[in-house]
N, C-alpha and C positions, 0 to 999 in steps of 0.2 A: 628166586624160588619159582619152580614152576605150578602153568597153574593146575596141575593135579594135585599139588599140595596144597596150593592155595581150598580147594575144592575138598579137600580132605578136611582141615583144617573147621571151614565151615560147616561140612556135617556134623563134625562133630560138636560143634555149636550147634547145631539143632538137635542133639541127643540131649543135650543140659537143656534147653527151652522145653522139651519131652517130662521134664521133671517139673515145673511148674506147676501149683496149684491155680486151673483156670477161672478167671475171674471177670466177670461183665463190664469192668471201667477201666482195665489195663491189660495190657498185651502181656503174650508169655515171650521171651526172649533168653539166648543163651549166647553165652559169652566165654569164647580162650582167652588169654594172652599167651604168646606164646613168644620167644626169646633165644635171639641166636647172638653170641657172647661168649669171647670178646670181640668178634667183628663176622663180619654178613657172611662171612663166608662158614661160621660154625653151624654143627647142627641145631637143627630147629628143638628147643627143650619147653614144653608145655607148664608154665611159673604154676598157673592158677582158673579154674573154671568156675562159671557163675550163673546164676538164671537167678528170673525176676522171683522175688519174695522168697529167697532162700533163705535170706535173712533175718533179723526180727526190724520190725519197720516200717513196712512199704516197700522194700527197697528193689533195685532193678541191677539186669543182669554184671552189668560195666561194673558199676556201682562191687557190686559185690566180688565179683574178679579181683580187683582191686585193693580193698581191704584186706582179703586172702593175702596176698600178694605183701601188702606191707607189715605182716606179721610173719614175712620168714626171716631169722637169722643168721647173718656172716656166717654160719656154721651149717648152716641148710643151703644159701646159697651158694657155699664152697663145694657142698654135694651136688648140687646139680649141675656145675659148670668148673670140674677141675682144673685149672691151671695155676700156674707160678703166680702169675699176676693177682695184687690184693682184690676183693671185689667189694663193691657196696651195691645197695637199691638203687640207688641213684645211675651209677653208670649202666645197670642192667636194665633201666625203665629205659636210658636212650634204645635201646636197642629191641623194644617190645613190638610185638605186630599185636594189635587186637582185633580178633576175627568176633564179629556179631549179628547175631543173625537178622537184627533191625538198626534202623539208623540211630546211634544214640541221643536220647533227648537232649533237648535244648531248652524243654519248659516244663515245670514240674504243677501239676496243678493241686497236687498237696503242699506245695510249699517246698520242698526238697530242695538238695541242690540239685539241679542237671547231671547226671552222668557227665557229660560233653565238657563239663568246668573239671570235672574229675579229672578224664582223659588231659586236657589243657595241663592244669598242676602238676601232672606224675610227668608232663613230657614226656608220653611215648613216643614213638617212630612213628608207625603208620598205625592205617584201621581199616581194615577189611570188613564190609558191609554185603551181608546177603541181598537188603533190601530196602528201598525208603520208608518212612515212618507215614501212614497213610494218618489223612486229619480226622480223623476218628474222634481224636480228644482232644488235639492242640496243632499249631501249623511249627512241624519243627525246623527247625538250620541248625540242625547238628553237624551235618557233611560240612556248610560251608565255614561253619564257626569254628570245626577244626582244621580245615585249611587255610582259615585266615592267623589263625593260630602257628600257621607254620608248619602240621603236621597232615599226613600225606594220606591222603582219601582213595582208597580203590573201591570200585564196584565188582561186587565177583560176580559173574555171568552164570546161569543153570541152573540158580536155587532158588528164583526170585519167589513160585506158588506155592515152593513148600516153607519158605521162610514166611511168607505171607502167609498161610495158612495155620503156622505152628502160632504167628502173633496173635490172630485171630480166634482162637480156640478158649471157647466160652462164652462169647461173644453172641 
């Protein structure tokens, strides 16, 4: 993929973080998965979007992407990806890019799970990251904890102030 889609991709993650209700002890963040299936060479199909406390919760952007995401059915996901071939969740998460416009956490200080254990379990492909997770509220390793994981960490280049800026907003 090139990176103008990559770049795409992530703005449009920062229109979901734009939805956020801003809040003084947590970031606003916004989250695609986005899914090319059955192999890398399909188009790109946008599963499910997310921002932090869309939810009922606490909950954060991954987090909610996610969840979205494992409530579509064989019959939904046959509509977004036509082919002969049977499909589950399961072979669609290998094949998920998650574009987010902050590095997903690694530490919850309500107690939560991590986003980043999330990402871990669904085994997506990769994870496109606007920007690091500043220590504001915890020191995170969600990049490295998903590469140790096995799954594949880019930095996208462009949006670093304004993803910074959109986490930062209430602050």
């Amino acid at each position: 993929m090139a990176d103008a889609e990559h770049l795409h991709f992530l703005r449009l993650a920062l229109l979901e973080a734009e939805k956020c209700i801003p809040t003084p002890t947590a970031f606003c963040v916004g989250c695609l998965l986005v899914a090319r299936w059955p192999d890398d060479s399909s188009s790109p199909v946008i599963l499910a979007t997310g921002h932090s406390r869309e939810l009922p919760g606490n909950t954060h952007a991954e987090a909610n992407a996610l969840a979205k995401v494992q409530k579509l059915s064989v019959d939904e996901l046959s509509a977004l990806f036509p082919s002969p071939l049977s499909i589950d969740l399961v072979s669609v998460l290998a094949y998920v890019d998650v574009y987010t416009t902050l590095e997903p956490c690694s530490v919850r200080t309500s107690g939560l799970a991590p986003c980043v254990d999330a990402l871990i379990k669904a085994k997506v492909k990769r994870c496109f990251i606007g920007v690091g997770e500043p220590d504001d509220f915890v020191d995170c390793e969600g990049a490295r904890k998903l590469e140790d994981a096995g799954i594949e960490v880019v930095w996208i280049d462009g949006l670093e102030e304004e993803c910074l800026r959109a986490a930062r907003r209430g602050h």
